[in-house]
VOVEX-541502 format. One line per 8 residues: their letters; for each residue x, y, z of C-alpha. Coordinates in nm, 2 decimals, decimal comma, padded with zeros to 4 digits. Layout:
N
A = X:Y:Z | ...;
This chain:
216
XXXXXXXX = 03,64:02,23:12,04 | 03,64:01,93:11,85 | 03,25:02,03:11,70 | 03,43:02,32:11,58 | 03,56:02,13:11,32 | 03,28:01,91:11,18 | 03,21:02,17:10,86 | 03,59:02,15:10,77;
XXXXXXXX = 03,49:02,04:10,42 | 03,14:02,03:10,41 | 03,11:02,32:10,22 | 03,34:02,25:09,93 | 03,07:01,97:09,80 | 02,71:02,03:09,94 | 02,43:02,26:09,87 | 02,11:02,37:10,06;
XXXXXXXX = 01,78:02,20:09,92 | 01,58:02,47:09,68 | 01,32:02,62:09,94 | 01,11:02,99:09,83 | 01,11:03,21:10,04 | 01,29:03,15:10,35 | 01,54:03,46:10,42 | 01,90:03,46:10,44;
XXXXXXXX = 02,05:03,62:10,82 | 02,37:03,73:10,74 | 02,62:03,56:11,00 | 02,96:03,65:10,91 | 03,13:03,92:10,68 | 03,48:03,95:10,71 | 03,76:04,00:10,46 | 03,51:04,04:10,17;
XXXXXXXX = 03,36:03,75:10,28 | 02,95:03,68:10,33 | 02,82:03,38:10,50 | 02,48:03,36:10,57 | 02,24:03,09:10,71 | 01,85:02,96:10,68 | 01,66:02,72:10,83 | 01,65:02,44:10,60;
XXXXXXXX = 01,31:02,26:10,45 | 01,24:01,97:10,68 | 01,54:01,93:10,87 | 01,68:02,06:11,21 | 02,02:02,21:11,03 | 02,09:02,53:10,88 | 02,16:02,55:10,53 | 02,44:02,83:10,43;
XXXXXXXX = 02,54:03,06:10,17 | 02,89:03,23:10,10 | 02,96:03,53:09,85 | 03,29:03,67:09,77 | 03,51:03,85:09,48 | 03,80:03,72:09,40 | 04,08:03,82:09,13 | 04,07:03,56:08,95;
XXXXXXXX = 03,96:03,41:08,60 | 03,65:03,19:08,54 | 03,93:02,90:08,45 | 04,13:02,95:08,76 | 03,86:02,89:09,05 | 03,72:02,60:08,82 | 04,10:02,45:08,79 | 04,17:02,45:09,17;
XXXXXXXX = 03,81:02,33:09,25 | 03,86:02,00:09,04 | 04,24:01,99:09,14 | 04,10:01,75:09,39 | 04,44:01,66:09,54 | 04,52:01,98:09,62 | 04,22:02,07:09,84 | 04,40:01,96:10,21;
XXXXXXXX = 04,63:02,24:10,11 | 04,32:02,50:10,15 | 04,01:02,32:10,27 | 03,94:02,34:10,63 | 04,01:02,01:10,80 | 04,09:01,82:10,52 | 04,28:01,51:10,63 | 04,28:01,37:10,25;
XXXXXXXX = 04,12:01,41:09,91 | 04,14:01,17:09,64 | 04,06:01,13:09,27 | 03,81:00,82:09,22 | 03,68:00,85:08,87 | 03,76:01,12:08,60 | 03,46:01,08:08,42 | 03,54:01,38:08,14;
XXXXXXXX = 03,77:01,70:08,20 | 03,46:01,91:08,34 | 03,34:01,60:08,52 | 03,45:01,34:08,82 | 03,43:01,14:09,14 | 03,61:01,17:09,47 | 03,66:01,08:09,82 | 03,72:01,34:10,09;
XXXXXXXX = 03,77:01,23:10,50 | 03,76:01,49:10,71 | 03,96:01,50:11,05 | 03,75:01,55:11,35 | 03,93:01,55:11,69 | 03,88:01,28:11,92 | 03,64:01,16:12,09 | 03,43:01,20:11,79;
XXXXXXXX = 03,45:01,02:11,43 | 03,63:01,15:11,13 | 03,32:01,22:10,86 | 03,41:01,07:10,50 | 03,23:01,12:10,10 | 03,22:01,07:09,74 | 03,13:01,42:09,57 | 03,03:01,38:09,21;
XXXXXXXX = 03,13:01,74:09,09 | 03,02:01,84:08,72 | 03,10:02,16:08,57 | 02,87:02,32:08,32 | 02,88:02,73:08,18 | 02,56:02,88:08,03 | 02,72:02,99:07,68 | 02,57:03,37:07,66;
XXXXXXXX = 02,56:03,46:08,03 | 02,93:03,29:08,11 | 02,82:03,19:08,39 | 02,96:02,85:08,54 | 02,77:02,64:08,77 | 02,97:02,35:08,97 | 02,70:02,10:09,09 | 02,87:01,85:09,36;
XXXXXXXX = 02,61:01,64:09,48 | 02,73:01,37:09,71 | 02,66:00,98:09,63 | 02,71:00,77:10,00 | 02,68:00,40:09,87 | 02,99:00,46:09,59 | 03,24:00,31:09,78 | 03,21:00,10:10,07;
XXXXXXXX = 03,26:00,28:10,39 | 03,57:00,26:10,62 | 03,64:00,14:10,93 | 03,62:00,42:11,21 | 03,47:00,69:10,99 | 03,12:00,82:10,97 | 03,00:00,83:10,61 | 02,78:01,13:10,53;
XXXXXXXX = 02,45:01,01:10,45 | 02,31:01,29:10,26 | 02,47:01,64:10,10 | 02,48:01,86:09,79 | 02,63:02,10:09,69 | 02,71:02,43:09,43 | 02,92:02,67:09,33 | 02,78:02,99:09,13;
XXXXXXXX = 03,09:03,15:08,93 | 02,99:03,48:08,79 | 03,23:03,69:08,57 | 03,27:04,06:08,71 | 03,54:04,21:08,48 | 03,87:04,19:08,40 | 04,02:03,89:08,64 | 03,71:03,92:08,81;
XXXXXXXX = 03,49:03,66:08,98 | 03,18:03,69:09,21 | 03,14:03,31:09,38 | 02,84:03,21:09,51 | 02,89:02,87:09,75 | 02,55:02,67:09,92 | 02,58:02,43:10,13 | 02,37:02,14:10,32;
XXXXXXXX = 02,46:01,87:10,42 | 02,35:01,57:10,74 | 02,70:01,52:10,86 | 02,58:01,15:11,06 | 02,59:01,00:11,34 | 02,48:01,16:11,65 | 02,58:01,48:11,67 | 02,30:01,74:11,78;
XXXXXXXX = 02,18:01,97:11,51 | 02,19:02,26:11,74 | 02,52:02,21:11,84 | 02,63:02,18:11,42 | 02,45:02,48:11,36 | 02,63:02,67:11,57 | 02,99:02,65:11,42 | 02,86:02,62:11,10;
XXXXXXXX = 03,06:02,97:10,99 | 03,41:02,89:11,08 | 03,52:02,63:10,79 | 03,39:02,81:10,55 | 03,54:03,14:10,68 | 03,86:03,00:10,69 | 03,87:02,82:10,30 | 03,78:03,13:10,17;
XXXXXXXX = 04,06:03,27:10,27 | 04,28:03,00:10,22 | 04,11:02,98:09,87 | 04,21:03,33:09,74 | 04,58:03,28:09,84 | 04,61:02,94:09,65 | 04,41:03,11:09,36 | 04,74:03,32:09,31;
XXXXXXXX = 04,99:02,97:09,33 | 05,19:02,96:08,99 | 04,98:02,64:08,88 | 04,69:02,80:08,88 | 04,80:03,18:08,77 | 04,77:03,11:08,35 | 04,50:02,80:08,38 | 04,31:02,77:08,03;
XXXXXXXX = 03,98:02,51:08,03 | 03,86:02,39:07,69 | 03,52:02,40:07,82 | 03,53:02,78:07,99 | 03,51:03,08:07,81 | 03,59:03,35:07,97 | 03,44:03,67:07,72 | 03,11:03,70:07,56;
């Protein structure tokens, strides 16, 4: 039971490693929601991939993904999320833990998450590579050694966003791959969700970003 957990939130910050081609197996598609996996370059763990709408503008899913403190509220097993370092508006640092049911270790990272948007597509990419040796680790908590992630924001019309979401990430410790792999849907399943609800929260509803454009 507890396993089922150890993704929680993985896939907000990590990305698979760029491999040609090795073909996606769709896993999961419920409530407009795609998850597929691949076998990732060089390692026993699966890299994944999510795709979904949402109705929603460009600056609204950028403002809740760098509302860090927000992200217990719709991340899957999020026990906390904290600012670090706001290095620009469109760029910072954090530190997520995520809760993990005894006997094993709470997981813990810094995500560096910088948003950029090609100016004639629209198109905004939110790289969030993680960086293990930014803060020294806790007591009790497994730091992930190695992750990256990104988000692929799309404009689809009118209050209309196709997201793209990889992930990969070595969650530590001892933990077999196999056993990783094998609940690697549920977190993400469930944040989506989550994510399209707190897209509609009041905050959120008018959000306006200097550095998005939403028209061409």
């Amino acid at each position: 039971m507890q396993l089922k957990l150890l993704l929680s939130f993985f896939f907000v910050v990590f990305s698979p490693w760029q491999v040609e081609e090795r073909v996606w197996e769709l896993k999961v598609h419920k409530h407009g929601i795609r998850i597929y996996t691949r076998t990732a370059a060089g390692s026993p763990m699966k890299e994944l991939k999510v795709q979904c709408n949402v109705d929603a503008t460009l600056a609204q899913v950028v403002a809740v993904l760098l509302d860090i403190n927000t992200a217990p509220q719709w991340v899957y097993a999020t026990r906390s999320a904290t600012l670090l370092k706001q290095v620009s508006p469109s760029e910072l640092y954090y530190h997520s833990e995520i809760e993990i049911p005894w006997p094993a270790s709470n997981r813990d990272f810094i995500a560096h998450l910088k948003v950029t948007q090609d100016p004639v597509t629209r198109i905004v990419t939110v790289d969030g590579p993680t960086i293990p040796d930014y803060m020294p680790q806790q007591e009790n908590v497994v730091r992930v050694p190695k992750g990256s992630g990104k988000w692929i924001l799309t404009p689809a019309g009118q209050k209309q966003v196709n997201i793209e979401y990889y992930l990969m990430t070595d969650p530590g410790g001892s933990i077999p791959a196999w056993l990783v792999n094998m609940f690697c849907t549920k977190g993400p399943l469930e944040s989506f969700q989550k994510l399209k609800t707190h897209l509609e929260s009041p905050a959120y509803r008018e959000a306006s970003l200097p550095f998005i454009h939403e028209g061409k």
